[in-house]
C-alpha positions as CSV (number, residue, x, y, z in Angstrom):
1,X,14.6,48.4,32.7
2,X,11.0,47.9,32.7
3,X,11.2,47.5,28.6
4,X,13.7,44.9,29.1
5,X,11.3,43.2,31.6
6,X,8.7,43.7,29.2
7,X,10.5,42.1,26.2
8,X,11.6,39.2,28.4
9,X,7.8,38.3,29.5
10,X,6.5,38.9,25.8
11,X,9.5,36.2,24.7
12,X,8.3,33.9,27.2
13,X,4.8,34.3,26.6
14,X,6.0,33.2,22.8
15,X,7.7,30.3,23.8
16,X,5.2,29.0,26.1
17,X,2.5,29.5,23.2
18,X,4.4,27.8,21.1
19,X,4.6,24.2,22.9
20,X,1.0,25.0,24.2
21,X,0.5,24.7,20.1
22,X,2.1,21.6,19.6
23,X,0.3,20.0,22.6
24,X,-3.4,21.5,22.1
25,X,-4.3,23.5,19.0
26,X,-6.1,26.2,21.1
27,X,-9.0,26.7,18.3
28,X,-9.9,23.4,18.1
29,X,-8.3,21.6,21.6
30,X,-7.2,19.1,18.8
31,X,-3.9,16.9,20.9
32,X,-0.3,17.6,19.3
33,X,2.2,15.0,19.8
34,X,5.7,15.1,19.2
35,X,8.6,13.0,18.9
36,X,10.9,14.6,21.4
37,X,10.1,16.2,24.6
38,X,7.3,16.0,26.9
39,X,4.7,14.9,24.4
40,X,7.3,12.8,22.4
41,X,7.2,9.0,21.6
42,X,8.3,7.8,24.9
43,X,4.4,9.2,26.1
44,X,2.7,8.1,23.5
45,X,0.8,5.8,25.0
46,X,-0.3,7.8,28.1
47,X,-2.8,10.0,25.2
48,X,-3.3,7.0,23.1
49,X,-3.0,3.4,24.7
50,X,-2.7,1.0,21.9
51,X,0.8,3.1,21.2
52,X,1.9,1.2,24.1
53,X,0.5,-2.5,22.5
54,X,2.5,-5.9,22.0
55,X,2.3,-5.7,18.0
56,X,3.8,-1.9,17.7
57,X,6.2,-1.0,14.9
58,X,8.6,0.0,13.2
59,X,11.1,-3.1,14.7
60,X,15.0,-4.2,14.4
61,X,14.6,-6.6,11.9
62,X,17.6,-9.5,13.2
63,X,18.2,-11.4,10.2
64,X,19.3,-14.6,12.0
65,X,16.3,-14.6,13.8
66,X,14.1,-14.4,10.7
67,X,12.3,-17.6,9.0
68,X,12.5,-18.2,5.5
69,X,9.3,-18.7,3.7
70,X,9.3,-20.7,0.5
71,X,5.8,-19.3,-0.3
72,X,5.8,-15.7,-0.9
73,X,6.4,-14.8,-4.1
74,X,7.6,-11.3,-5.2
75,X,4.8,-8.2,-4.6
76,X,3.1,-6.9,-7.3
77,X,2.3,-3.1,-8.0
78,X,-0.1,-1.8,-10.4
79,X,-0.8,1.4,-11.8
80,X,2.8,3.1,-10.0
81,X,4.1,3.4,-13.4
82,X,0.9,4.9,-15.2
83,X,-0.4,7.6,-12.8
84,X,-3.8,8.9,-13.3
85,X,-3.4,12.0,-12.3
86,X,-0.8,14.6,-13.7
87,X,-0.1,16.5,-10.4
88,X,0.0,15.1,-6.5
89,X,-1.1,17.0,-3.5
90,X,2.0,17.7,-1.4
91,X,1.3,18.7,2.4
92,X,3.9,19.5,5.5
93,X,1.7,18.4,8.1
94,X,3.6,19.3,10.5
95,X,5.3,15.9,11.3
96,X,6.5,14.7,7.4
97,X,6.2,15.7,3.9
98,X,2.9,13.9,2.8
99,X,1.9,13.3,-0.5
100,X,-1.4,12.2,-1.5
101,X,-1.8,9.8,-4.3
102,X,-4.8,9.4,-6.9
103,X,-6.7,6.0,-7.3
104,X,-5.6,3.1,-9.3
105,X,-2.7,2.6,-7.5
106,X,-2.5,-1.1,-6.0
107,X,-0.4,-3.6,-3.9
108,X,-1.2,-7.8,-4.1
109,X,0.3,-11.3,-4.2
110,X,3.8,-11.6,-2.4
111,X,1.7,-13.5,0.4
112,X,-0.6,-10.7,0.9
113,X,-4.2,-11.9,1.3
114,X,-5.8,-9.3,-0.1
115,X,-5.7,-6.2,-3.1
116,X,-4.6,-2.9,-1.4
117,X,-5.2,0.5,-2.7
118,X,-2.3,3.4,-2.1
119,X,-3.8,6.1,-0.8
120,X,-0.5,8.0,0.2
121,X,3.1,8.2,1.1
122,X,5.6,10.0,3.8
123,X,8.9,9.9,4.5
124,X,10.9,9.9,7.8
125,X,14.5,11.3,8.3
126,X,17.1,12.4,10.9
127,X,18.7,15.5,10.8
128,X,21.3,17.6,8.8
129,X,24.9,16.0,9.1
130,X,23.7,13.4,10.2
131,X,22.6,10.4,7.5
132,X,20.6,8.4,10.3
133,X,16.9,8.7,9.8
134,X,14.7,5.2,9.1
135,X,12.7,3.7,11.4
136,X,13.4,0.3,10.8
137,X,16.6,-0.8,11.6
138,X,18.0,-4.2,10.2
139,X,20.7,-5.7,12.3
140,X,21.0,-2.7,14.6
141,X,21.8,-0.6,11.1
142,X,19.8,2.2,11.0
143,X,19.6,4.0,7.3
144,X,19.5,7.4,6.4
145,X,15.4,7.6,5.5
146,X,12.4,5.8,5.4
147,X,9.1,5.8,2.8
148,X,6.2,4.2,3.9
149,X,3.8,3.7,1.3
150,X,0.3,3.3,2.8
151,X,-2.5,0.5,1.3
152,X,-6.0,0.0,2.3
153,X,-7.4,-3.6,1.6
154,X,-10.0,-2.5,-0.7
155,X,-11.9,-6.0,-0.9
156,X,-13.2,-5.7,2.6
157,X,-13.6,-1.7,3.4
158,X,-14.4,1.4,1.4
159,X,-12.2,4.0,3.1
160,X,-8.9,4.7,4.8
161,X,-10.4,5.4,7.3
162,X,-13.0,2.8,7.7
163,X,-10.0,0.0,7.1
164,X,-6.9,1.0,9.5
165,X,-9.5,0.1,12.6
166,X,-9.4,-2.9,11.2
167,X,-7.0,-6.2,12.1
168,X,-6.6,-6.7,8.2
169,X,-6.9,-3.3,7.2
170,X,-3.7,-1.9,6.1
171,X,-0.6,-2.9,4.1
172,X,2.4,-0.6,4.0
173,X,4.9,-0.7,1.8
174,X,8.4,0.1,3.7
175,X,11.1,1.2,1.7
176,X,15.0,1.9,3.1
177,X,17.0,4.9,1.8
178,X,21.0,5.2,1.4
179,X,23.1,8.5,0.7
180,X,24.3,7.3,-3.0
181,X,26.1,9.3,-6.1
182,X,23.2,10.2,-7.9
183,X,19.6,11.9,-7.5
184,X,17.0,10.1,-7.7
185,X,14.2,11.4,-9.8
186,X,11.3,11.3,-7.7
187,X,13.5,13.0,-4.7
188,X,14.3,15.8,-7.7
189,X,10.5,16.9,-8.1
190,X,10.0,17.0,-4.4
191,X,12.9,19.0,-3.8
192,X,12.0,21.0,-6.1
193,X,9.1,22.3,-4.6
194,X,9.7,21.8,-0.8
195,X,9.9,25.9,-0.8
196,X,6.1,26.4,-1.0
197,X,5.7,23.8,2.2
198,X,7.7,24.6,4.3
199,X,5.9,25.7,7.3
200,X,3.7,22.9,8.9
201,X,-0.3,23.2,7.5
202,X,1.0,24.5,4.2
203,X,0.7,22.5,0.9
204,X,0.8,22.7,-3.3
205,X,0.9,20.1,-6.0
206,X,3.9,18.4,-7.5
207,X,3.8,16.9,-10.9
208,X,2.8,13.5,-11.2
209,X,5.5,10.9,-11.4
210,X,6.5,7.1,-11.2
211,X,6.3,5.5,-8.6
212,X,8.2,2.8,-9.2
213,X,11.5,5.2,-9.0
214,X,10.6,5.1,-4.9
215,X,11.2,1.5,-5.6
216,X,14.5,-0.7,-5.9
217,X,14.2,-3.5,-8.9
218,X,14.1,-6.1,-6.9
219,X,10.6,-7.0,-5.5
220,X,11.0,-10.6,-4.6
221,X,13.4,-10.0,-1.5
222,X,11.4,-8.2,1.7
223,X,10.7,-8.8,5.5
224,X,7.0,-9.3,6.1
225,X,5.5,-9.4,9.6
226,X,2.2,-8.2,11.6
227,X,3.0,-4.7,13.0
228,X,0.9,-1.2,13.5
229,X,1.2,2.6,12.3
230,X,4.2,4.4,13.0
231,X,2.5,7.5,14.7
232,X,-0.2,7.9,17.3
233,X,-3.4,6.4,17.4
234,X,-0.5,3.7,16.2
235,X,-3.2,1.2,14.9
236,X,-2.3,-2.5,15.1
237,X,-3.5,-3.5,11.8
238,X,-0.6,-3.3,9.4
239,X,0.7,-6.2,7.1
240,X,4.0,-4.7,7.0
241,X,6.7,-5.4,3.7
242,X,9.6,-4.2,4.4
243,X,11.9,-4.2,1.1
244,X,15.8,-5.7,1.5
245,X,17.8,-3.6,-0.7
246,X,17.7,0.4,-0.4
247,X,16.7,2.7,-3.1
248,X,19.6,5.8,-3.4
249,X,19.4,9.4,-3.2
250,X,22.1,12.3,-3.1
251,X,23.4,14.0,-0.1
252,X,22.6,17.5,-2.0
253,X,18.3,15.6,-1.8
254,X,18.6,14.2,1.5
255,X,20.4,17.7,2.9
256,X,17.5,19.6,1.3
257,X,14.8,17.3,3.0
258,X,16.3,17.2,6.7
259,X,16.6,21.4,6.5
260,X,14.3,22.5,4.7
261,X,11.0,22.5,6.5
262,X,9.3,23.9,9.9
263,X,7.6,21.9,12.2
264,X,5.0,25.0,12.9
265,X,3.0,27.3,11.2
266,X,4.2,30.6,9.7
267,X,2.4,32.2,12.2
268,X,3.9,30.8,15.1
269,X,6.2,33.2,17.1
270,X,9.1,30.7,17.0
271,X,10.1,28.3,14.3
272,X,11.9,24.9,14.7
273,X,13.1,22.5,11.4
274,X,11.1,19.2,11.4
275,X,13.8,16.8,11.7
276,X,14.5,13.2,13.6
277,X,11.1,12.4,12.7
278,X,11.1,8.7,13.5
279,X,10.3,6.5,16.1
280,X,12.4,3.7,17.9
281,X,12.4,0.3,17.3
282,X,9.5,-1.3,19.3
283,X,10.0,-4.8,21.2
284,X,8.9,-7.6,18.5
285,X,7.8,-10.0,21.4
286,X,6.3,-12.9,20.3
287,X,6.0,-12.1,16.8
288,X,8.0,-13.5,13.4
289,X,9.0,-12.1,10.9
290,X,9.2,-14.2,7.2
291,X,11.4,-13.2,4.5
292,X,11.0,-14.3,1.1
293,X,14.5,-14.8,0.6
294,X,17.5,-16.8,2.3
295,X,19.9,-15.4,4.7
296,X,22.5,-16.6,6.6
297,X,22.0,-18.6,9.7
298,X,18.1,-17.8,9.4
299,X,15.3,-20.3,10.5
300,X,12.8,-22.0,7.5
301,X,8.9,-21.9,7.3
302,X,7.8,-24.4,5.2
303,X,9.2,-26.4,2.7
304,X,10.0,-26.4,-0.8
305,X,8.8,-28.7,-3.2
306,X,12.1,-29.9,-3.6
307,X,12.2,-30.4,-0.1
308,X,9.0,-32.4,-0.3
309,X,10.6,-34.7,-3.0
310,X,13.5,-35.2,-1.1
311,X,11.6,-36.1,2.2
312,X,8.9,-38.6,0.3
313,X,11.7,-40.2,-1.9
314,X,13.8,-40.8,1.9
315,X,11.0,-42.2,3.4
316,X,10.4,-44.7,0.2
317,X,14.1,-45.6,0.2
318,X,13.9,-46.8,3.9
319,X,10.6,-48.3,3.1
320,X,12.2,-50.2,0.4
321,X,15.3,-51.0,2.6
322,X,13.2,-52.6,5.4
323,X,11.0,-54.5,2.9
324,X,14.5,-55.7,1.4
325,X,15.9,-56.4,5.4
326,X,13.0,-58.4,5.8
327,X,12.6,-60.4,2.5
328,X,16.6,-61.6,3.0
329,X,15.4,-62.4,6.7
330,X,13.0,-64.7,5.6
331,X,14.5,-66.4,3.0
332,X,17.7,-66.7,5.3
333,X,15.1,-68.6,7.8
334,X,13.5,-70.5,5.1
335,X,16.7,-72.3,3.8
336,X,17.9,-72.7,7.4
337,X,14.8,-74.8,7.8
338,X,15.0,-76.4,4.9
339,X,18.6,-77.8,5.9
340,X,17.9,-78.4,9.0
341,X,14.8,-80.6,7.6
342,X,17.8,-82.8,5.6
343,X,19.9,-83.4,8.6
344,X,17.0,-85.1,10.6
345,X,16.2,-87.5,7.4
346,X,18.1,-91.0,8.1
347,X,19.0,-92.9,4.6
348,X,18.2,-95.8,4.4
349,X,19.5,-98.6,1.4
350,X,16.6,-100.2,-1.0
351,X,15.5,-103.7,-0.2
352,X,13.6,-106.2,-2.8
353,X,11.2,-108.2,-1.6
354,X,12.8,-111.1,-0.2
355,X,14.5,-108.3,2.4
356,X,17.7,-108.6,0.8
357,X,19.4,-104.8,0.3
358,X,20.2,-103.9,-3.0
């Protein structure tokens, strides 16, 4: 009986160790948050303030409340198709699969002020059976994954970490994932070697590949609007593009990637799988978001030249129009004087000069 007591207290001892882990590592009193539970999103902000702030992301991106902006040309990538490395540093950090990308990757024009530098990207996913797992939703649709492709604005700061405490620092890269027929190529070499991460703190390197297969073809369509980081200290100072159209992956890649990592170290007592690793849709508030593209019902920003024209050559046409109105006026009143100048004349016969009319 006393064994059985025993066993019991050891268990629970585990178990409390365990979520004592994932709030406070107890080595280096570094704070664990979570997305569920005690620690999860909805207390965010209690540990880290700005999580709770008015320009917080990822958001439901309502298509009919949108404006369309004439002005924002398609984004441009360099360097995602050349890589100048030929492996990437993969890491399960305990809340995604990270992977770590070389310089010489960059982000510009589409409206963006500034070059941006990738320095990484992660992914966020829901959970096996279950084909729910982006953090953006548009329309109230949630999709099956999420890649956020992180930027620096390299013109103004030096680092990562020197630029994401600033209000123009970051630029992230948002991409939407569907289940579709085929693999898709990147997802194959992560797969691939998501055995040798799959506890949390554990990583290896992947061979180097395109980035531009984490892309869909079309560049020129995206949602762009002022948001934050996705995770705690959730850092307002994101210019967020949110591509329109998905990119595709199996369900055999995306069943892989929803089971087949821990949230904890080997170590730990107790292991869970890192799964639903996304948070809600924040309130947009006051904010707007442009897209570089029509949609239905959607509000404009701006105006095309076209539009210009039309506007400058309507206002000349009622220019003209008056000018006309008023020239017709005129004369109208001219001759109306004129006859009325004949009516008051009274004729009178020619006389010669003895008085006698002729």
């Amino acid at each position: 009986m006393s064994g059985l007591c025993g066993g019991r207290v050891l268990a629970l001892l585990g178990i409390c160790l365990v979520l004592n882990g994932r709030v406070a590592d107890s080595a280096t009193g570094e704070y664990h948050w979570t997305y569920t539970g005690p620690h999860g999103q909805e207390h965010w902000k209690e540990k880290y303030p700005t999580c709770g702030g008015d320009n917080q992301s990822p958001v439901d991106v309502r298509t009919d409340a949108t404006h369309l902006a004439h002005d924002l040309p398609p984004v441009s990538v360099l360097g995602y198709d050349a890589p100048s490395q030929t492996t990437y540093n993969m890491t399960n950090n305990g809340h995604t699969l990270f992977v770590k990308l070389p310089p010489g990757m960059e982000m510009s024009e589409g409206g963006l002020p500034y070059r941006y530098e990738a320095v990484q990207f992660h992914l966020h996913w829901g959970s096996a059976g279950r084909q729910l797992g982006s953090e953006h939703y548009v329309d109230g649709v949630q999709y099956a994954a999420e890649i956020h492709i992180v930027h620096f604005n390299k013109e103004k700061y030096k680092s990562m970490d020197e630029a994401m405490k600033k209000v123009d620092g970051l630029a992230v890269l948002g991409v939407l994932v569907k289940v579709g027929p085929r693999d898709n190529e990147v997802f194959t070499v992560l797969m691939k070697e998501l055995g040798k991460v799959k506890y949390s703190g554990q990583q290896t390197v992947v061979q180097a590949f395109s980035m531009l297969s984490l892309l869909p073809k079309e560049l020129g369509h995206f949602f762009r609007y002022n948001g934050s980081l996705t995770t705690p200290e959730c850092n307002e100072t994101v210019t967020w593009t949110l591509l329109h159209n998905p990119i595709e992956v199996s369900v055999a890649q995306l069943t892989t990637l929803t089971t087949g990592l821990v949230d904890t170290e080997a170590s730990a007592p107790l292991a869970s799988t890192l799964e639903n690793n996304f948070r809600f849709p924040q309130p947009l508030g006051q904010r707007k978001i442009l897209t570089s593209f029509p949609l239905p019902g959607q509000r404009q920003k701006g105006l095309r030249v076209g539009d210009i024209l039309a506007i400058i050559f309507g206002i000349l046409f009622i220019v003209c129009f008056i000018v006309l109105v008023m020239y017709c006026f005129s004369q109208r009143r001219k001759t109306s004087r004129q006859s009325a100048t004949k009516r008051d004349v009274i004729y009178k016969p020619a006389a010669n000069h003895d008085g006698v009319q002729i």
